[in-house]
Backbone as numpy.savetxt, mean C-alpha at the origin, in Angstrom:
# Nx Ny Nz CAx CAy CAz Cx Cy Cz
-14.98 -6.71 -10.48 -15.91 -6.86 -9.38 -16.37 -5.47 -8.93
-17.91 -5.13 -8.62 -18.38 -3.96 -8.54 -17.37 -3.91 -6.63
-17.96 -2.74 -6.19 -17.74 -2.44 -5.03 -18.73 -3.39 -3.84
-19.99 -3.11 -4.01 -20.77 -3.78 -3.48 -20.34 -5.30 -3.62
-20.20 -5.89 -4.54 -19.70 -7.35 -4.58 -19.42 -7.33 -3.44
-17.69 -6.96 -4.04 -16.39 -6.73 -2.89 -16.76 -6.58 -1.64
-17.24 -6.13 -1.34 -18.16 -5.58 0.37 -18.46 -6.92 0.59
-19.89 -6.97 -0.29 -20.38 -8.58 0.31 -19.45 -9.71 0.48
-18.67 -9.63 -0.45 -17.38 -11.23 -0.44 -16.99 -11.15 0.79
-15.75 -10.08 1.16 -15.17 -9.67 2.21 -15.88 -9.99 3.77
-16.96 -9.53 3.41 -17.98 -9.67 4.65 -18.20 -10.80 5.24
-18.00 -11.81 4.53 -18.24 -13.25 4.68 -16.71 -14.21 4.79
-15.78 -13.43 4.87 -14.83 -14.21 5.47 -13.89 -13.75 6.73
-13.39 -14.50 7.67 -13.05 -13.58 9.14 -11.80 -13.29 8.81
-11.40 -12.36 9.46 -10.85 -11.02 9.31 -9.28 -11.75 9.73
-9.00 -12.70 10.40 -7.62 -13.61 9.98 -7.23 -14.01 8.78
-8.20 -14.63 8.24 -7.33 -14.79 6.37 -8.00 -13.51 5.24
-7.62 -11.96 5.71 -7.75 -10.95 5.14 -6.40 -10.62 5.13
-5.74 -10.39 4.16 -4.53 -9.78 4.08 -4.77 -8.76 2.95
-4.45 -7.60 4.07 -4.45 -6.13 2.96 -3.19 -5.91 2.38
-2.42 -5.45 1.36 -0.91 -4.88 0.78 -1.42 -3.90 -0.05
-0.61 -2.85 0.74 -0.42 -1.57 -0.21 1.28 -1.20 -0.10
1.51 0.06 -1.03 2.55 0.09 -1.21 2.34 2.33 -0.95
3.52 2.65 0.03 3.21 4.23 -0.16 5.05 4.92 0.13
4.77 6.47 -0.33 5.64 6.54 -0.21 5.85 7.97 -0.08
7.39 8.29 0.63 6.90 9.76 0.97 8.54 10.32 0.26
8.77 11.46 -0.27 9.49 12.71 -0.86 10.06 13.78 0.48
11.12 13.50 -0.12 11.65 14.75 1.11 11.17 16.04 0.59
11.01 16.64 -0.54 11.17 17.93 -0.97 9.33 18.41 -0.79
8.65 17.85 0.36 7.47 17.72 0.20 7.31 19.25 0.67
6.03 19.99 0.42 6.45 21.82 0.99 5.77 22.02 1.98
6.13 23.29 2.77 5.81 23.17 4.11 4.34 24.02 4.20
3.44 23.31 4.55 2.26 23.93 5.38 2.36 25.30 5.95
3.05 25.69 6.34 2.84 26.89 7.43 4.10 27.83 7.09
4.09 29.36 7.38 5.41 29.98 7.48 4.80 31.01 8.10
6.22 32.23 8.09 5.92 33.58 8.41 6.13 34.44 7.81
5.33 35.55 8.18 5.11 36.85 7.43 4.82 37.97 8.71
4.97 39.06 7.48 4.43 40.14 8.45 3.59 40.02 8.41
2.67 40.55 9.93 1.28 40.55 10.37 0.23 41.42 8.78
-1.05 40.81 8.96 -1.57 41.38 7.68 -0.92 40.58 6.13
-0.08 40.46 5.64 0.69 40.32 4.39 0.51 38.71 4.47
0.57 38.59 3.26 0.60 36.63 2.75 1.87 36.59 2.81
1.87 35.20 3.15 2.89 34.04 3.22 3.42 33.92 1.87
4.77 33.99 1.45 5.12 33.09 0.06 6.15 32.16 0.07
6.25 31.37 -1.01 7.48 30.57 -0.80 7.56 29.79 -2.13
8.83 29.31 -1.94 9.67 29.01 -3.61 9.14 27.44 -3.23
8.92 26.60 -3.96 8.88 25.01 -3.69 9.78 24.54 -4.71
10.91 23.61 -4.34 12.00 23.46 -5.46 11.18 21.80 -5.99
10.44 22.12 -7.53 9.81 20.89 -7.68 10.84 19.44 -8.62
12.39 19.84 -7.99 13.30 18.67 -8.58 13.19 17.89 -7.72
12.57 16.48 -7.87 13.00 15.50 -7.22 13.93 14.92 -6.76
13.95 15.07 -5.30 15.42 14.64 -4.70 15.36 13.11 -4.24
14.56 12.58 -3.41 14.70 11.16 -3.13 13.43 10.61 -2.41
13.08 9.59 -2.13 11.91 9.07 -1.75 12.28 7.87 -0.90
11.68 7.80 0.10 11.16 6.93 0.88 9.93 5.78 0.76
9.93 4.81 0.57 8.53 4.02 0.25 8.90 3.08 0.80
7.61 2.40 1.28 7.14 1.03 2.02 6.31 0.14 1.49
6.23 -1.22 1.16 5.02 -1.78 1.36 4.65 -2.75 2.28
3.68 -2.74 2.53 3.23 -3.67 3.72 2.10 -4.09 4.30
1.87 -5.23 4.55 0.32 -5.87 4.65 -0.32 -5.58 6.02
-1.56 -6.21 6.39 -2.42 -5.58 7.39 -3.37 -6.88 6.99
-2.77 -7.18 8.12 -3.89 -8.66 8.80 -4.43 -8.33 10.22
-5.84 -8.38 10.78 -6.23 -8.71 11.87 -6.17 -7.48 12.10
-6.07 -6.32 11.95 -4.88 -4.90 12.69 -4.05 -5.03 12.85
-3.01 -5.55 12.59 -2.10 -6.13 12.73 -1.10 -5.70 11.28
0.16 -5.20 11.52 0.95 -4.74 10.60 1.78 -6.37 10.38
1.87 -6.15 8.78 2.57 -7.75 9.23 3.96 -7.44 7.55
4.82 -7.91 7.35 5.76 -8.21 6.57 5.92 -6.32 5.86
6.23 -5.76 6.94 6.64 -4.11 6.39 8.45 -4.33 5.39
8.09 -3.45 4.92 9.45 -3.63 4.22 9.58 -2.02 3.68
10.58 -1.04 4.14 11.09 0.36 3.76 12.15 0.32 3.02
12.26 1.08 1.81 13.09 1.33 0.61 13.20 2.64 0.01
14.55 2.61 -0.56 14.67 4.06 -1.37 14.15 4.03 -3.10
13.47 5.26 -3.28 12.77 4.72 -4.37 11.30 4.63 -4.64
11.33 4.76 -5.87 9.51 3.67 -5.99 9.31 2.42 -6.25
8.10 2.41 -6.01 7.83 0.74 -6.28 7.72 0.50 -7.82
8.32 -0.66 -8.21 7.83 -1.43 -9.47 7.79 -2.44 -9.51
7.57 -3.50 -10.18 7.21 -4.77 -10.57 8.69 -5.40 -10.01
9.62 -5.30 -10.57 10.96 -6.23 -9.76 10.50 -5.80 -8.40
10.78 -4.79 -7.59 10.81 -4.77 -6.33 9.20 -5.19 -5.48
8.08 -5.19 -6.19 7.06 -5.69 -5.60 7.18 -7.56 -5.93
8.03 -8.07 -6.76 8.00 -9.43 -7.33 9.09 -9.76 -6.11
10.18 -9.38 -5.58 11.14 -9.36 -4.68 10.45 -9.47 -3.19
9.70 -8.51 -3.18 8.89 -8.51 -1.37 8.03 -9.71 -1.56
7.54 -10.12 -2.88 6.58 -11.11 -2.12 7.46 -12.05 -1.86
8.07 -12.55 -3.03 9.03 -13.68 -3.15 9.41 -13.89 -1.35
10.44 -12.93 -0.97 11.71 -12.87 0.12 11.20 -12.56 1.51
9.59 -11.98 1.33 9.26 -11.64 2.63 7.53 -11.75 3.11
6.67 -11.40 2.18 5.57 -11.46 2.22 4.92 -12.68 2.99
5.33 -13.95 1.28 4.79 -15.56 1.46 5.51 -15.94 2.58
6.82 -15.58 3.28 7.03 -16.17 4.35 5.71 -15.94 5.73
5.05 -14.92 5.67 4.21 -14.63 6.42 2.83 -14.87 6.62
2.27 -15.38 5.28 1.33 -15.75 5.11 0.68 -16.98 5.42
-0.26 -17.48 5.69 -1.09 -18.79 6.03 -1.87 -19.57 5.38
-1.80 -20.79 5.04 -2.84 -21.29 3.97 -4.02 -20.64 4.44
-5.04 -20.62 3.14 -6.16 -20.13 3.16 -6.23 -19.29 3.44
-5.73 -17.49 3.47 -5.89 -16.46 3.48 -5.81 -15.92 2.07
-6.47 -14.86 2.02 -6.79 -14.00 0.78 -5.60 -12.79 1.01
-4.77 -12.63 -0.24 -4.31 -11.13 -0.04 -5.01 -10.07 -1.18
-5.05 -9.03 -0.70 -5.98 -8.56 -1.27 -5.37 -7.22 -1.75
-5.26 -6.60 -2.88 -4.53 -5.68 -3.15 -5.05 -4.74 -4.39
-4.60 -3.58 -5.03 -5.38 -2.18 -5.56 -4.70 -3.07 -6.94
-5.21 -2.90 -8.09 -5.09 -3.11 -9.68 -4.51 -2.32 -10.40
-3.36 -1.96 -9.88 -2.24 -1.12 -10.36 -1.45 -2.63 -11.35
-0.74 -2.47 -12.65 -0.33 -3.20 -13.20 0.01 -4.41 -12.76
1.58 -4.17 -11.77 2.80 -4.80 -11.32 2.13 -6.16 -10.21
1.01 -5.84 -9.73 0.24 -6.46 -8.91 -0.60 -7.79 -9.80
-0.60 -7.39 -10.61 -1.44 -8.81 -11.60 -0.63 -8.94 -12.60
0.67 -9.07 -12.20 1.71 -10.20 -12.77 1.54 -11.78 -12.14
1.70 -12.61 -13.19 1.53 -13.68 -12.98 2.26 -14.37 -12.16
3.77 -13.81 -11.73 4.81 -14.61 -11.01 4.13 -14.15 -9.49
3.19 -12.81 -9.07 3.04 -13.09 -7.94 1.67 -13.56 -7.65
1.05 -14.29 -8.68 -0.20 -15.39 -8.48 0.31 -16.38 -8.56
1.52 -17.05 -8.88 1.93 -18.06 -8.73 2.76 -18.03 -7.21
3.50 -17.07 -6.58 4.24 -17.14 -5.57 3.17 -17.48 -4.21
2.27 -16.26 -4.34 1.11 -16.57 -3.58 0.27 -17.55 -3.41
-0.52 -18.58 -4.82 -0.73 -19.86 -4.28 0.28 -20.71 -4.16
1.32 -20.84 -4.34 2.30 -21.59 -4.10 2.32 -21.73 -2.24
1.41 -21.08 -1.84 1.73 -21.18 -0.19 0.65 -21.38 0.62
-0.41 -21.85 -0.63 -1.92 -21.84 -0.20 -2.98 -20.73 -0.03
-2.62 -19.54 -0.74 -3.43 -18.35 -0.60 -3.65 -18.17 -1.72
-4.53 -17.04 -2.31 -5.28 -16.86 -3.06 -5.32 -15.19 -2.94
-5.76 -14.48 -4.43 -5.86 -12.63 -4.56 -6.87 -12.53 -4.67
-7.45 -11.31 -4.30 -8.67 -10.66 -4.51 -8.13 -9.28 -4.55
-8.70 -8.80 -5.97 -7.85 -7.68 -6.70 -9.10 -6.17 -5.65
-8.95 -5.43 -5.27 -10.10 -4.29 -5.01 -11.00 -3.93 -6.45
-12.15 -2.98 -5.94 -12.78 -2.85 -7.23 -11.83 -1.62 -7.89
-12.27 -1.30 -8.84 -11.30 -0.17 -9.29 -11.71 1.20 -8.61
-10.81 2.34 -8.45 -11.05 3.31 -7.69 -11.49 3.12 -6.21
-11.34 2.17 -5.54 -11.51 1.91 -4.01 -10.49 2.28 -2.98
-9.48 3.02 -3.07 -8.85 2.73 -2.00 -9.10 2.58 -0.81
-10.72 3.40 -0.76 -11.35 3.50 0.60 -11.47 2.01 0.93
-11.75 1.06 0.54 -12.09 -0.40 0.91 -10.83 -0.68 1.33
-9.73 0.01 1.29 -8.28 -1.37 1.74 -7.66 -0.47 3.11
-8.09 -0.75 4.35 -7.64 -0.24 5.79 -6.45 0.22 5.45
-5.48 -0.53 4.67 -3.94 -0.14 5.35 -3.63 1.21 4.42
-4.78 1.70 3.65 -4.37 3.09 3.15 -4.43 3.84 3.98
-5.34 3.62 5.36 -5.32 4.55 6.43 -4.11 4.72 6.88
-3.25 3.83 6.93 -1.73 4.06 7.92 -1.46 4.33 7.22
-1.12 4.27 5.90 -0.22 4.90 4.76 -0.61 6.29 4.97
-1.75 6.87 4.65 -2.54 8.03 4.79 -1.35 9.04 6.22
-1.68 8.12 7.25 -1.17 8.68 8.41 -0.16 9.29 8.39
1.01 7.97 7.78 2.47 8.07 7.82 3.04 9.32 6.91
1.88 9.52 5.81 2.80 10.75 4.74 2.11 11.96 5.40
1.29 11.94 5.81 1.19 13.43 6.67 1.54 13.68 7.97
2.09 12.97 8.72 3.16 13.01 10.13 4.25 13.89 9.90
C-alpha cells in the first residue's frame, strides 16, 4: 500500500478502532552528549561499543491513549512479539478495531493474524519506510532521548 493510500484509509476510520504497536528500545552504554574540557580545546571521549544490556518495550496507542505497554530485557523477536500479543495485547483490544503496525518480519507471522482476528480485529501493515505515519514512534522517539 502506497503512503497516500494509507493516509486516505486511515482517514476514514475514527480514531477508537486505530490501534498503533510499535516496539523500541534503549542500551545503557548509549554515549554522552556533552563533557568537559579546557576552555578553547575539544572534548574527547572513549565510547565502549560492547554491548552491555537493553531495555525494550512494546506498546500500542489507541485514542492517545497508551494501552497494553509491556517492558523487557532484551530485543524484540518473533517469540516475544507472538507472547505480547497472545498474553496481553488481544486482551485489550475491541471487536472491530484495526491494529496497525511497521513490516518488519516477526509482525506478518501468521500466528499473530490469527490471534488478532480471533478477537474480532483486523492488521493494517504501514507503507514501507513510514514510521512517520505511526504516532506511537513519537513516544518511543521521546523515551530514548530522555
Amino acid at each position: 500500500m502506497l503512503r497516500d493510500e494509507f493516509i486516505e484509509k486511515i482517514k476514514q476510520i475514527s480514531k477508537e478502532n486505530l490501534v498503533f504497536i510499535d516496539e523500541s528500545g534503549i542500551e545503557d552504554n548509549a554515549c554522552r552528549e556533552y563533557g568537559w574540557s579546557i576552555k578553547g580545546t575539544r572534548c574527547y571521549g572513549n565510547k565502549a561499543y560492547q554491548h552491555k544490556s537493553r531495555v525494550s518495550m512494546i506498546a500500542g496507542l489507541c485514542n492517545n491513549q497508551i494501552i497494553a505497554p509491556v517492558i523487557f530485557e532484551g530485543n524484540c523477536n518473533k517469540a516475544i512479539f507472538t507472547t505480547y500479543v497472545e498474553t496481553i495485547l488481544i486482551k485489550e483490544l475491541r471487536p472491530g478495531q484495526i491494529v496497525i503496525m511497521d513490516n518488519i518480519n516477526f509482525h506478518k507471522n501468521t500466528i499473530i493474524k490469527v490471534l488478532i482476528e480471533s478477537v474480532g480485529c483486523s492488521i493494517l501493515f504501514l507503507p514501507t519506510y513510514s514510521p512517520d505515519l505511526n504516532p506511537i514512534e513519537h513516544y518511543c522517539l521521546r523515551l530514548r532521548t530522555k
